[in-house]
C-alpha positions as CSV (number, residue, x, y, z in Angstrom):
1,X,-33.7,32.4,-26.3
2,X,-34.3,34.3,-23.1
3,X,-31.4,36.3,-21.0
4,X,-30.3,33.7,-18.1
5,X,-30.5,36.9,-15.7
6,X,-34.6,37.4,-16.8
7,X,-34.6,33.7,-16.7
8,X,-33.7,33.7,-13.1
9,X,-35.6,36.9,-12.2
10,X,-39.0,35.4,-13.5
11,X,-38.1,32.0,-11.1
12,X,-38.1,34.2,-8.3
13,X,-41.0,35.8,-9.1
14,X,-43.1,32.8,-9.6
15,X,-41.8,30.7,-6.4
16,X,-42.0,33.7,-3.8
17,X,-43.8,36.3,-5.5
18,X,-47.3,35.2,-5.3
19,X,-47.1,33.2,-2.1
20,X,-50.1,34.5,0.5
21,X,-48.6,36.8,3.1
22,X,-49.5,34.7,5.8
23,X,-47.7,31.7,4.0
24,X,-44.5,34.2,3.9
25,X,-44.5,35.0,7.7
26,X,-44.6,31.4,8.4
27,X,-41.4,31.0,6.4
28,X,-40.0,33.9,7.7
29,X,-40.2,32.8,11.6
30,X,-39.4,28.9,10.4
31,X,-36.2,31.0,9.4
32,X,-35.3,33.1,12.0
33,X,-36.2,30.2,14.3
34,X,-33.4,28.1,12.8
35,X,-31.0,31.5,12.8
36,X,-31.6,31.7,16.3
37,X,-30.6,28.0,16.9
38,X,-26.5,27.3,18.3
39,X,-26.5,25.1,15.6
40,X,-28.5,27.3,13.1
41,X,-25.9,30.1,13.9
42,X,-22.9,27.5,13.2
43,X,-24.4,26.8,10.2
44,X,-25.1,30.6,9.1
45,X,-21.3,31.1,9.8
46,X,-20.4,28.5,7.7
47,X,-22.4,29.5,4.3
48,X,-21.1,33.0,5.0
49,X,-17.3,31.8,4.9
50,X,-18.3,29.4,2.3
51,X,-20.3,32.1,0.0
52,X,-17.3,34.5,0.5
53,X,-20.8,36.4,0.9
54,X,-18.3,39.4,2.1
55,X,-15.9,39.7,-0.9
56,X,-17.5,40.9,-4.3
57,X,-18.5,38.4,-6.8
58,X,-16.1,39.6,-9.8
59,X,-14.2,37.0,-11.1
60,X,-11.7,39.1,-13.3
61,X,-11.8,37.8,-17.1
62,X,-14.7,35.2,-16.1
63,X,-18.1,36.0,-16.5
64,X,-19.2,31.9,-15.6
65,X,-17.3,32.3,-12.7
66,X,-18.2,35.8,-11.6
67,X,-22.5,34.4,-12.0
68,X,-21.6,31.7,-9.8
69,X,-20.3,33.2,-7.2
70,X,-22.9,35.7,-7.1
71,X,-25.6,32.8,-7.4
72,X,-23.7,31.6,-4.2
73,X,-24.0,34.6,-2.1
74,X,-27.6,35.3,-3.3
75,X,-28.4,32.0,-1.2
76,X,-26.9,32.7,1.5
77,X,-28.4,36.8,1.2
78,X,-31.9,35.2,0.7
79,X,-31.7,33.5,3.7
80,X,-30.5,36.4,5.7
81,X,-33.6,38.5,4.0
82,X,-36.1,35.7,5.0
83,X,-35.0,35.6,8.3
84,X,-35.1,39.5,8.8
85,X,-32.0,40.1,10.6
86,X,-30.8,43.3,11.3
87,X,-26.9,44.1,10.3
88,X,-25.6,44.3,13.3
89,X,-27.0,40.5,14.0
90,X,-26.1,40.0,10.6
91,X,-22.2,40.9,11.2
92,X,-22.7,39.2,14.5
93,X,-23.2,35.8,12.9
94,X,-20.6,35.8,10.3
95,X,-17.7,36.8,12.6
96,X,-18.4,33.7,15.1
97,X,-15.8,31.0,14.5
C-alpha cells in the first residue's frame, strides 16, 4: 500500500504537472482575475480565516488532525500560488475584515 503523502504528491503531479504552459497562464489570470474581484477579495479573506492558513498545522497528539489542517491550508496556498501574488498583497488580503 502506497504512503498517503506519495499518494497525494503523485495527484498533483498528474492534474497540474503536465498541463501546457499556455493552459497554465490561462488559469493563472482566471485566478488573479477573481483575486482582484471585491467579492474575490472577500472571499480570499474568508478561506484564509477559515484555513487558519496563518497558524501552523500541528495538531499536538493527532497526526489525522494535524494532515487535515494542512490539507486545508494547502488549498487555500494553492490558490494564492496560482494567482501569483506577491506577500505584501498576500498579507493585504488576509488582514481585510
Amino acid at each position: 500500500m502506497s504512503h498517503p503523502v506519495s499518494t497525494a504528491l503523485s495527484w498533483i503531479k498528474n492534474a497540474w504537472g503536465h498541463r501546457p504552459v499556455q493552459d497554465r497562464e490561462q488559469l493563472a489570470k482566471a485566478y488573479r482575475r477573481l483575486i482582484e474581484s471585491r467579492d474575490g477579495q472577500r472571499i480570499i479573506a474568508d478561506l484564509a480565516r477559515y484555513t487558519n492558513v496563518l497558524n501552523s498545522s500541528y495538531a499536538p497528539g493527532d497526526a489525522h488532525q494535524t494532515l487535515f489542517n494542512e490539507g486545508q491550508r494547502d488549498v487555500y496556498l494553492h490558490i494564492m500560488s496560482m494567482a501569483r501574488l506577491s506577500d505584501d498583497e498576500l498579507l493585504s488580503l488576509m488582514q481585510q475584515p
